[in-house]
C-alpha positions as CSV (number, residue, x, y, z in Angstrom):
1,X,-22.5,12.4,-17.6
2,X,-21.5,10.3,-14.3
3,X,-19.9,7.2,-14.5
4,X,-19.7,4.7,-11.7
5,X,-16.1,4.4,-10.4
6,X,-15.8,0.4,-9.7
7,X,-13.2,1.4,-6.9
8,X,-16.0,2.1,-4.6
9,X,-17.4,-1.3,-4.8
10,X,-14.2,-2.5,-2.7
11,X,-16.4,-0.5,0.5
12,X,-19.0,-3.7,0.4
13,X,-15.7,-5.7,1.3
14,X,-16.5,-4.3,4.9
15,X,-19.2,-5.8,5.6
16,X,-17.1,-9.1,6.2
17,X,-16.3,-6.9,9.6
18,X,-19.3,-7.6,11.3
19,X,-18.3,-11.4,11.3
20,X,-16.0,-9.7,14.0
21,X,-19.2,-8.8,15.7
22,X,-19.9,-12.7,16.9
23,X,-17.7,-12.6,20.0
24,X,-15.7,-14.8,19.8
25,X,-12.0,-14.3,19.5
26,X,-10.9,-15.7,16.1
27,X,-13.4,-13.5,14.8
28,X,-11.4,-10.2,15.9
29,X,-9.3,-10.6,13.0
30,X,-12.4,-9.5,10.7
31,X,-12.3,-6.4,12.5
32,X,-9.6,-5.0,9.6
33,X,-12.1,-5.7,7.0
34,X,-14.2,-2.2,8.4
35,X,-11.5,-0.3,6.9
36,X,-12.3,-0.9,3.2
37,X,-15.6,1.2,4.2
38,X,-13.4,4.2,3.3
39,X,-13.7,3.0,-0.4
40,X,-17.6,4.1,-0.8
41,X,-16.0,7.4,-0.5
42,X,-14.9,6.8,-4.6
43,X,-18.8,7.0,-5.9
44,X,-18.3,10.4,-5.6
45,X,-15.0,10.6,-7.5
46,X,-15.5,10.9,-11.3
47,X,-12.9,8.6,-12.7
48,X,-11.0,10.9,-15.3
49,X,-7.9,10.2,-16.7
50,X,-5.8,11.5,-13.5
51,X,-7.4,9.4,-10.9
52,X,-7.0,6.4,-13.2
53,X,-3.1,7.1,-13.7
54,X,-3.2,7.4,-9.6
55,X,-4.9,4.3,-9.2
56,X,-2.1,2.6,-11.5
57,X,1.0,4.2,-9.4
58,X,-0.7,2.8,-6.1
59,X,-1.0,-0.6,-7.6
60,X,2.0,-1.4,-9.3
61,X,3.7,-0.9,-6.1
62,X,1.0,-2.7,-4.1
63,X,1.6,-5.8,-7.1
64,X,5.1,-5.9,-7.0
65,X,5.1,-6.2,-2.7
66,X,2.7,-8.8,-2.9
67,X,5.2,-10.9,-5.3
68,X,7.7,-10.5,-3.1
69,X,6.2,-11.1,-0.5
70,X,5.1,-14.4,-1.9
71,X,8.3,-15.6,-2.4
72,X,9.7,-14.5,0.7
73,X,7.1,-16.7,2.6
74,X,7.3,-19.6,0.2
75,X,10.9,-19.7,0.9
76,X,10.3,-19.6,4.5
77,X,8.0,-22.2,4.5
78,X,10.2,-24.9,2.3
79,X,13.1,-23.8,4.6
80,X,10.7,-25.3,7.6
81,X,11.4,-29.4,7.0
82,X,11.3,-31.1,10.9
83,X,8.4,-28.5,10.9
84,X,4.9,-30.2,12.7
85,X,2.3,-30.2,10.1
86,X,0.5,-27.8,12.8
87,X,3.3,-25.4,12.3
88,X,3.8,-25.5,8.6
89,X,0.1,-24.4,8.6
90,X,0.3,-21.7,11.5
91,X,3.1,-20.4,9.2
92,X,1.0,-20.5,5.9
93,X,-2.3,-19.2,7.2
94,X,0.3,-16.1,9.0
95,X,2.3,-15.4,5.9
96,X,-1.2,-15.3,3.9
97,X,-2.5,-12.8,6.0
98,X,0.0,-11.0,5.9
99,X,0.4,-11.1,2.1
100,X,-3.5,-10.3,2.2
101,X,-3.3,-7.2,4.2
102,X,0.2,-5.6,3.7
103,X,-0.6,-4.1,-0.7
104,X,-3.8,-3.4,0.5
105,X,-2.5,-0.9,3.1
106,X,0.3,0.3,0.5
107,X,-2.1,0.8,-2.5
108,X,-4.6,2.5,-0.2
109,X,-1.7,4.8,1.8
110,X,0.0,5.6,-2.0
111,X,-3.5,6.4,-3.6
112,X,-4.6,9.0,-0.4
113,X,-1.2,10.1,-0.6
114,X,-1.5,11.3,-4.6
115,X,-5.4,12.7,-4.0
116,X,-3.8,14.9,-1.2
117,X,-1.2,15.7,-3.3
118,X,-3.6,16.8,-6.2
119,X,-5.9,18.6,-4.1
120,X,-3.3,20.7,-2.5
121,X,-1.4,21.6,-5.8
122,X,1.2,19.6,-5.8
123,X,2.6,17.2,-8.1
């Protein structure tokens, strides 16, 4: 019996990429959203017991950066008082991009890295 693996659904999430598309030059930054196209590779995954367990050793990492990071820019941001309004926000809208794209890249580089090391035998 095949069971849907709900990672794959993450792959629509590219479609916010061909914002990117429009031309103008904010919109580059939607570019990075073509990368979660790599997660419609997971229909084809059968989600068994192992690729569950992987999937919870790339998050936990991913989770606990993402914390961090949150502080971190928090702190940065209260530590900014004769800060312009203007750059309070160029700081926020930085730091959440940032705290948007940085677990994603770890869960995604951890996950790869355990299906790679399951496929070749190791581990």
């Amino acid at each position: 019996m095949y069971m849907n693996n709900k990672l794959a659904y993450l792959g629509f999430l590219g479609l916010i990429g061909l914002i990117g598309l429009k031309g103008n030059f904010y919109f580059f930054g939607f570019f990075g959203f073509f990368g979660f196209f790599v997660y419609f590779g997971y229909f084809k995954v059968i989600p068994d017991e192992l690729f569950k367990e992987n999937v919870r050793k790339a998050a936990t990492p991913s989770f606990f950066i993402s914390i961090v990071l949150n502080a971190l820019i928090s702190g940065y941001i209260a530590i900014l008082k004769n800060a312009s309004p203007q750059d309070l926000a160029t700081s926020l809208s930085i730091g959440l991009a940032i705290n948007f794209a940085l677990p994603i890249f770890v869960f995604t580089g951890i996950l790869v890295y355990r299906e790679i090391a399951e496929s070749s035998g190791g581990e």
